[in-house]
C-alpha positions in Angstrom: 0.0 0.0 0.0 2.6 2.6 1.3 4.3 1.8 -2.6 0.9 2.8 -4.2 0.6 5.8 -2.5 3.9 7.1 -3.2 2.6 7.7 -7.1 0.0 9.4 -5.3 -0.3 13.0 -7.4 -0.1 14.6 -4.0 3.1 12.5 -3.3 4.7 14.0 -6.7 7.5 16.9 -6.8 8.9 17.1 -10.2 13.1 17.2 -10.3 15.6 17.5 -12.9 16.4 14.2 -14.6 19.9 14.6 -14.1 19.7 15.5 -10.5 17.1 12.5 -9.6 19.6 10.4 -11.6 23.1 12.2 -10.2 23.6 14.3 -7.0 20.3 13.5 -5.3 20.8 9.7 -5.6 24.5 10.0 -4.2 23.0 10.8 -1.5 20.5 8.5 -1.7 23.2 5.9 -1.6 25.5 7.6 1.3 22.2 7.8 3.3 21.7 3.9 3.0 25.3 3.6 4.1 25.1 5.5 6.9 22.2 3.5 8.1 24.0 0.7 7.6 27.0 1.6 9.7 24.6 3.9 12.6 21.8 1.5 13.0 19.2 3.9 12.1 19.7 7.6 11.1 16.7 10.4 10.6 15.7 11.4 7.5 13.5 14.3 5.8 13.5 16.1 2.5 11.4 17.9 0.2 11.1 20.9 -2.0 11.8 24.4 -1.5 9.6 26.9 -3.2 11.2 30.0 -3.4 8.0 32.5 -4.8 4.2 32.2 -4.1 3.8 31.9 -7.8 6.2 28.8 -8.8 6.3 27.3 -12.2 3.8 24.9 -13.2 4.0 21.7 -15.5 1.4 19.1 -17.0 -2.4 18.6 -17.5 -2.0 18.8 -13.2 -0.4 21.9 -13.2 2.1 20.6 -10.6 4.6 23.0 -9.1 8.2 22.8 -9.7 10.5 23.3 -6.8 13.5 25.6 -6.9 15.2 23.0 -4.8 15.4 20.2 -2.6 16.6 20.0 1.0 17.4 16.6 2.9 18.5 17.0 6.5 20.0 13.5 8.2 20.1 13.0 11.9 23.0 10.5 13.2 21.7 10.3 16.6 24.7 8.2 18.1 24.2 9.1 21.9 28.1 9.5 21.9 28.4 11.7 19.1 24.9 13.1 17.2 25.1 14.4 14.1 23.0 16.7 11.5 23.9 17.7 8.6 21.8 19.7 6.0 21.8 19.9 2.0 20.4 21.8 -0.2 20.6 21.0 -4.2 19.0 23.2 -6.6 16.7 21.7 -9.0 19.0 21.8 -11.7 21.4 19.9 -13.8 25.1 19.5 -11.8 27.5 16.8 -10.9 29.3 18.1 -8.0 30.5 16.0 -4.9 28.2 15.7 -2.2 30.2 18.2 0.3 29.2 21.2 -2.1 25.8 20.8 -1.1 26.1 20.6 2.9 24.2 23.4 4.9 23.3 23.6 8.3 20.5 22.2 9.0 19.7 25.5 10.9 19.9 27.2 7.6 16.9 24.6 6.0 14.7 25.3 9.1 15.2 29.2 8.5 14.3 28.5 4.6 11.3 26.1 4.8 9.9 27.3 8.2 10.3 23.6 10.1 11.8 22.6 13.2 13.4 19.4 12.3 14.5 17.6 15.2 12.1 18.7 18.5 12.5 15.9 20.3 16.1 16.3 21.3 17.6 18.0 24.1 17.6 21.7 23.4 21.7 21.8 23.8 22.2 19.0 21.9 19.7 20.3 19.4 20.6 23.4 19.4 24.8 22.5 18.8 24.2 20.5 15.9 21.6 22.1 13.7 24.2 24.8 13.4 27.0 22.9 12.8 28.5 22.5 9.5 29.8 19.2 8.5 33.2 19.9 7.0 33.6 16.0 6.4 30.5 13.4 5.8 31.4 10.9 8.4 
């Protein structure tokens, strides 16, 4: 069921080709690693409209994004990390680091508070860190 509803049209966002294909599913694939190696890590992406009036596409009219964040949550009680990327919707091959926000700097953008349930201070430290190497 949750397969079907991912082709919801609600469910849809459309993204460059060659990002989908490219930087996006680098990350994709780092992602899977890192769960592999944490356990478990938090994940949650979407779009990022930048106007009120964004372009629109198909018999839906379906609005095109400007860009795409993902924010990832290690949450090793040692050492928690965050990290925050933002990828335009666009055509690129770049390496993953070229991409990496704070996550601070998404929440600011898209108006969401991304990880709540942590202590404040631990919250707090690493939403404004920014990763200088992806573990």
């Amino acid at each position: 069921q949750a397969m079907e509803e991912s082709f919801y049209m609600s469910n849809i966002c459309p993204q460059n080709p060659n990002l989908n294909r490219g930087d996006w599913n680098d990350l994709e694939e780092k992602s899977r690693q890192w769960a592999k190696k944490y356990g478990a890590v938090y994940i949650a992406c979407g779009p990022i409209y930048d106007t009120k009036r964004p372009k629109r596409i198909g018999n839906n009219k379906v609005a095109v994004p400007n860009a795409f964040y993902k924010v990832i949550l290690i949450n090793d009680k040692k050492n928690p990390q965050a990290m925050g990327f933002i990828f335009p919707n666009s055509a690129g091959h770049k390496p993953l680091k070229k991409y990496v926000v704070t996550v601070d700097s998404i929440e600011k953008r898209t108006k969401i508070d991304f990880f709540p349930a942590l202590p404040d201070e631990v919250e707090n430290r690493i939403e404004a860190e920014l990763v200088q190497e992806l573990p």
